[in-house]
C-alpha positions in Angstrom: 23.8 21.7 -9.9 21.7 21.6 -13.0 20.1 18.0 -13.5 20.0 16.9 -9.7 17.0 17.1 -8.1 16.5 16.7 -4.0 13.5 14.9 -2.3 12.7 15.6 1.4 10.7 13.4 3.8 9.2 15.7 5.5 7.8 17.0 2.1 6.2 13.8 1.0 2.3 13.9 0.2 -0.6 11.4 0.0 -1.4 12.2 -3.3 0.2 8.8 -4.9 -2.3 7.4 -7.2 -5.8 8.3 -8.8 -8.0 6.1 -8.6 -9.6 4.7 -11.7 -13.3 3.7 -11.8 -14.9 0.7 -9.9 -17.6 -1.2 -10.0 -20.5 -0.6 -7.3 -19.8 -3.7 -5.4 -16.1 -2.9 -5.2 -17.6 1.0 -3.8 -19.7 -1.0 -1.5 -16.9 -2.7 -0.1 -14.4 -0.2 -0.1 -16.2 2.0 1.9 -16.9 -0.2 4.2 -13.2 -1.3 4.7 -11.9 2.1 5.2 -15.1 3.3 7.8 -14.2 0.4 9.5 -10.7 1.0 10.5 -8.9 0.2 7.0 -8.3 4.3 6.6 -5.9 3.9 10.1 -3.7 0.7 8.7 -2.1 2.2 5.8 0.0 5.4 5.3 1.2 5.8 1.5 3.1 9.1 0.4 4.7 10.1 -2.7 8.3 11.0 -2.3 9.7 11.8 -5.2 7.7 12.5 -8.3 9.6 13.3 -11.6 8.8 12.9 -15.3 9.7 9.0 -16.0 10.1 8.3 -12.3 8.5 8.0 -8.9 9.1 6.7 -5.7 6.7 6.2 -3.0 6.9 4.9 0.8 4.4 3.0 2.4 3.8 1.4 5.6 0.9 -1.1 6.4 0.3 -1.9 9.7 0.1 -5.3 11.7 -1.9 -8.0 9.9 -3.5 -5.3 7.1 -5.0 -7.1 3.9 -4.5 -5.1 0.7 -7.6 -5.3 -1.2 -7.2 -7.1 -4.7 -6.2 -3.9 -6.6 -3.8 -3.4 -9.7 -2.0 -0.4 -11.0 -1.3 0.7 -14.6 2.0 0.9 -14.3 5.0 -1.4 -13.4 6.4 -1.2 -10.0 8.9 -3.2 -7.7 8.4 -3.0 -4.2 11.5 -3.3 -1.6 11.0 -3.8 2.3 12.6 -2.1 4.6 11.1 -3.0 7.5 8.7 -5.5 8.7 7.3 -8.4 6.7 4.4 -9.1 4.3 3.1 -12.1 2.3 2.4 -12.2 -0.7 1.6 -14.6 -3.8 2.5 -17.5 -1.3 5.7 -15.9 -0.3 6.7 -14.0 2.7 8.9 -11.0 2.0 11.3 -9.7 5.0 13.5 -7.0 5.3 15.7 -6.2 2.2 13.6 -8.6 0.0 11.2 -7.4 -3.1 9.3 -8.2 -5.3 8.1 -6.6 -9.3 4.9 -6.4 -10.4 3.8 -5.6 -13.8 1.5 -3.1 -15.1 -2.5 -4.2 -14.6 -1.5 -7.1 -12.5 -4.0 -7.9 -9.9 -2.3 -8.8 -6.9 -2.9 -8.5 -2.7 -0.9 -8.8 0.1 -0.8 -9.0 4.1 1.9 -7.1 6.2 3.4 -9.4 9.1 2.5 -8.8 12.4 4.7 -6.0 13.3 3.4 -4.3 9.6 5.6 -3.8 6.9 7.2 -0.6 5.1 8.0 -0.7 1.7 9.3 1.9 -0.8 7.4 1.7 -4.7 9.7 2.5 -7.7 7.9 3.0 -10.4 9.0 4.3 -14.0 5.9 6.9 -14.6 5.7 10.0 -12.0 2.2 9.2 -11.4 -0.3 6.0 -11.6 -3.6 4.8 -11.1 -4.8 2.6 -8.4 -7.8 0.3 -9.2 -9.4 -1.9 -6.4 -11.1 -5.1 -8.1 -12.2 -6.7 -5.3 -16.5 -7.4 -5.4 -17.6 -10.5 -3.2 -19.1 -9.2 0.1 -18.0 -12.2 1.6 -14.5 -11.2 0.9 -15.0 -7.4 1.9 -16.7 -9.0 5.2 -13.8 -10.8 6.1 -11.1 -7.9 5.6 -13.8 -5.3 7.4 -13.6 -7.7 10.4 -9.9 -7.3 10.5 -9.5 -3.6 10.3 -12.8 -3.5 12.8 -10.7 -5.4 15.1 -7.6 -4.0 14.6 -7.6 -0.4 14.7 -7.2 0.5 18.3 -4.4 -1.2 18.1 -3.1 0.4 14.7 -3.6 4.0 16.2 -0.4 3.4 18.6 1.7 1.0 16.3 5.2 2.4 15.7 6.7 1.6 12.3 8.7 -1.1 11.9 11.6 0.7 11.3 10.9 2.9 14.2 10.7 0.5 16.8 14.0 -0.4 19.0 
């Protein structure tokens, strides 16, 4: 079968994007976020990873704010399970949403998390996180503070009964 190429789930690995430089606010911040709980609300993992074309699966857990962060290349997003909101909107189960290359953009899963698979149309990208305010890195540090005990036993959405 020449041509076609298999992915396995159970062969998936973290290594999704590298991340580009950032200023030391946004470091600041960061580190903060992810020592804080932010490291237990997200799982990302590369599934497939060809030349021209990648697609990635990622689950964010109950009530977890993306940091502003942008990506250099375009993507479009698909739930499949859960919810999130995002740019005003919320976004359920079988909904998406594009966005294009070095777009800044955020999001917050629902409160039952949200899953999501990323098509992109480059086998690898960067990831950069813009976000520099401490008031704003306070404010998402209190959420994964607060939230990850309960992150450590949430069950996908797509897992659940």
């Amino acid at each position: 079968m020449s041509g076609i190429q298999f992915y396995r789930a159970e062969d998936a690995d973290g290594e999704v994007f590298h991340q580009e430089p950032m200023a030391p606010a946004t470091i600041e911040g960061l580190n903060r976020f992810m020592n804080e709980g932010g490291s237990q609300g997200a799982e990302v993992k590369q599934l497939c990873s060809i030349p021209g074309f990648s697609i990635a699966v990622g689950w964010f857990k109950s009530n977890l704010p993306a940091p502003l962060h942008q990506h250099d290349a375009d993507c479009l997003y698909h739930v499949v399970g859960g919810s999130m909101r995002m740019g005003g909107r919320d976004l359920e189960k079988g909904d998406g949403v594009f966005v294009p290359a070095n777009t800044p953009y955020t999001f917050t899963a629902g409160p039952e998390g949200v899953e999501v698979l990323e098509f992109r149309h480059v086998a690898q990208c960067s990831a950069k996180v813009l976000a520099s305010s401490a008031a704003y890195w306070d404010k998402i540090v209190n959420v994964a503070a607060s939230s990850r005990d309960r992150w450590a036993a949430e069950k996908r959405p797509t897992e659940r009964a």
